[in-house]
C-alpha positions, 0 to 999 in steps of 0.5 A, a space after each residue: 485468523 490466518 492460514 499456511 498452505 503446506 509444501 507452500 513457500 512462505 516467507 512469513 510466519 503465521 505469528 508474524 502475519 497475524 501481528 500485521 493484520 493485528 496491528 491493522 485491525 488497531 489502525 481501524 480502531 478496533 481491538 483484537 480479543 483472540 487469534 487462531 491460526 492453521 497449517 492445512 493442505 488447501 483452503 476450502 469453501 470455508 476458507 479453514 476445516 469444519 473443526 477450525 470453524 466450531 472453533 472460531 465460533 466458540 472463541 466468538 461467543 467466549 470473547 463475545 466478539 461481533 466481527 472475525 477477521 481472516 488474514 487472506 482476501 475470501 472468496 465471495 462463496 467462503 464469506 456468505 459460507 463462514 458468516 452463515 456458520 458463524 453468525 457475525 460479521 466476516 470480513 478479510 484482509 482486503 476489506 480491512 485495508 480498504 477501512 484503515 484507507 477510507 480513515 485516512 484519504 484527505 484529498 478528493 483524489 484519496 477518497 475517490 480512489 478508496 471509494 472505487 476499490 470498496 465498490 470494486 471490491 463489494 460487487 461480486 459480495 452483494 449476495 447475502 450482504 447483511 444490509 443492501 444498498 439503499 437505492 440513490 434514486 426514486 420513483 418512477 423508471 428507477 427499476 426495470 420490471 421485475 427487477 431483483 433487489 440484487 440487481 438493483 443494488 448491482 447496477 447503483 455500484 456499476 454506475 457509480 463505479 462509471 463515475 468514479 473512473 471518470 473523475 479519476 481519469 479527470 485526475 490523471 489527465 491533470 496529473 499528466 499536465 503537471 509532469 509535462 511542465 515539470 519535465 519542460 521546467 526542467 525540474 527532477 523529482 525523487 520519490 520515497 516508496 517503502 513499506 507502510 509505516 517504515 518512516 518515509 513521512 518521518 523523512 519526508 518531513 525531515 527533507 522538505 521542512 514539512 509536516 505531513 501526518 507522520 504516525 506510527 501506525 500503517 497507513 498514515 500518509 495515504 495522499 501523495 504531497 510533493 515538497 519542492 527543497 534545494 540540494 547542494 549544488 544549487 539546483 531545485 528537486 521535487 520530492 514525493 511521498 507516496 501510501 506505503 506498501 503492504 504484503 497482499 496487497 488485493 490487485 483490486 487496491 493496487 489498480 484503484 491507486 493507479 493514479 497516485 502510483 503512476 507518480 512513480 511513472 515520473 519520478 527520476 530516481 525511487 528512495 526505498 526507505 527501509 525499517 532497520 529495527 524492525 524484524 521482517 525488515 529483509 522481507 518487507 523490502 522484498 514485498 516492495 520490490 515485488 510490487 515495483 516489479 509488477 508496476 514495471 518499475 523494476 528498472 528504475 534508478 533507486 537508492 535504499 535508505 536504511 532508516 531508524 539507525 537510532 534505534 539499532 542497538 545490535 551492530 556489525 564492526 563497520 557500524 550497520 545493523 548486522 541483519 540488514 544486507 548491503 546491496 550491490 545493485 543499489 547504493 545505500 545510506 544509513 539514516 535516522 529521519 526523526 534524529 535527522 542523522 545523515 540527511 546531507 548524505 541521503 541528498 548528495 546520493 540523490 544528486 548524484 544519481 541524477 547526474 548519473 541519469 543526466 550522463 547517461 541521457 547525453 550518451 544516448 541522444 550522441 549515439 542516435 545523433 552519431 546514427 543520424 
């Protein structure tokens, strides 16, 4: 179920926003049996209009459906009202994220930093819950007297919320020694960033010789893995793949992977790996600008790849695909990571851009040396 705001500007479709959350929905391995969407004025604490919710519940009971999905995060109030009319299970956008990310953390840090955002996510929807918490403790000084249930449940989640963000901190501080040795070593790092499922595993694989997880399916790769591979001239490079971005994106999710996003922090130079063939292309890049820009990596040094070439079949006279846009800001190589077309390429610009990087840091330690 999806909502448009009128005299509110979108840059996505209600059809191709509900195909997202469809395809969503199949990487939780659950099937999708209908779809409704609406254009209305405001959303309400409903989320959508009385007639739109006796349509929802009649199209349930038709498909026989135990679970609604809504395509926006729902307030708490708007979830505890829509299951009370429906009568099954609710859930939005954020939650489905969270389950298709619970699917597929592998490492202790990925599943430590789904697990805080579920928590951070469930605390203020613990009223009216269908099932609370089982209590982690027992006996005697486990509750305070006259304690509610729900106090109860919000202190276990607190308290586990504590932990969690401690172990994380354990993490980053790990994370942090690993980059001061890197810097001391020497040693550049690249990172591939791009929306989900846009091939940055594909050529991850293809750069590194590796074989990371590389599905076609949103959020396959969800740990960061780092490869060490050699360029041209000799010289050593780290690069990194990182969980792929998505449009509404719960700040919730993005402050829960502050830790593997602050790997960002670190890197050299950003590799925006773009999906040519795909039809929001020019809007899925814009969704990841916007979330570097709000991570304060706006400045950073980038280079776009334009991957999945093989399958373009509609061709401007110069060879690129006639709906992807060049960019003046950033230089731009065309690729196909799982024909392995123009890798070479890709890795020069990447030396390249850190020799540029490399000129400019001696520029600027003469000038303060020239100061003192």
């Amino acid at each position: 179920m999806a909502v448009e705001i009128k005299d509110k500007r979108h840059s996505w479709e209600l059809t191709d926003t509900l195909a997202e959350l469809a395809y969503l929905t199949d990487a939780a391995d659950a099937e999708v049996v209908g779809q409704i969407s609406q254009k209305a004025d405001r959303l309400t604490t409903t989320y959508v209009g009385k007639g739109k919710v006796e349509e929802i519940r009649d199209l349930r009971d038709e498909q026989k459906a135990d679970v609604v999905i809504f395509d926006d995060e729902l307030t708490p109030t708007q979830q505890r009202n829509l299951e009370a009319a429906l009568q099954c299970k609710v859930i939005d956008r954020t939650a489905l994220i969270l389950d298709v990310f619970g699917r597929h953390a592998q490492t202790h840090e990925g599943k430590l930093q789904v697990e805080l955002a579920q928590h951070q996510y469930l605390l203020p929807r613990l009223v009216g819950q269908w099932s609370h918490l089982e209590r982690l403790g027992g006996g005697i000084g486990t509750r305070g007297p006259g304690e509610t249930q729900l106090e109860t449940d919000r202190r276990i989640i607190r308290r586990h919320i504590q932990k969690i963000e401690q172990e994380l901190d354990k993490v980053r501080q790990r994370r942090d020694l690993h980059m001061e040795r890197r810097k001391r070593a020497g040693l550049p790092m690249a990172t591939l960033v791009g929306y989900t499922n846009a091939g940055k595993s594909t050529l991850f694989n293809a750069l590194s010789l590796s074989d990371v997880i590389a599905q076609d399916q949103l959020f396959s790769t969800l740990d960061t893995v780092t490869r060490k591979l050699r360029l041209s001239s000799g010289g050593d490079l780290l690069l990194s793949d990182t969980v792929g971005f998505i449009q509404k994106l719960s700040p919730t999710v993005v402050a829960a992977f502050r830790a593997t996003l602050e790997e960002l922090q670190g890197s050299d130079v950003l590799v925006h790996v773009i999906d040519v063939t795909h039809a929001k292309a020019a809007e899925q890049a814009q969704v990841v600008d916007d979330t570097l820009n709000e991570l304060g990596l706006g400045d950073k040094p980038r280079i776009l790849v334009m991957n999945k070439m093989d399958l373009v079949e509609s061709k401007s006279t110069d060879g690129q695909p006639a709906f992807i846009p060049t960019s003046d800001k950033y230089p731009t190589v065309f690729v196909s990571a799982r024909k392995k077309w123009n890798l070479e390429r890709l890795l020069d610009e990447i030396e390249g851009t850190l020799l540029q990087i490399d000129d400019l840091v001696d520029e600027e330690e003469e000038v303060e040396q020239a100061s003192d």
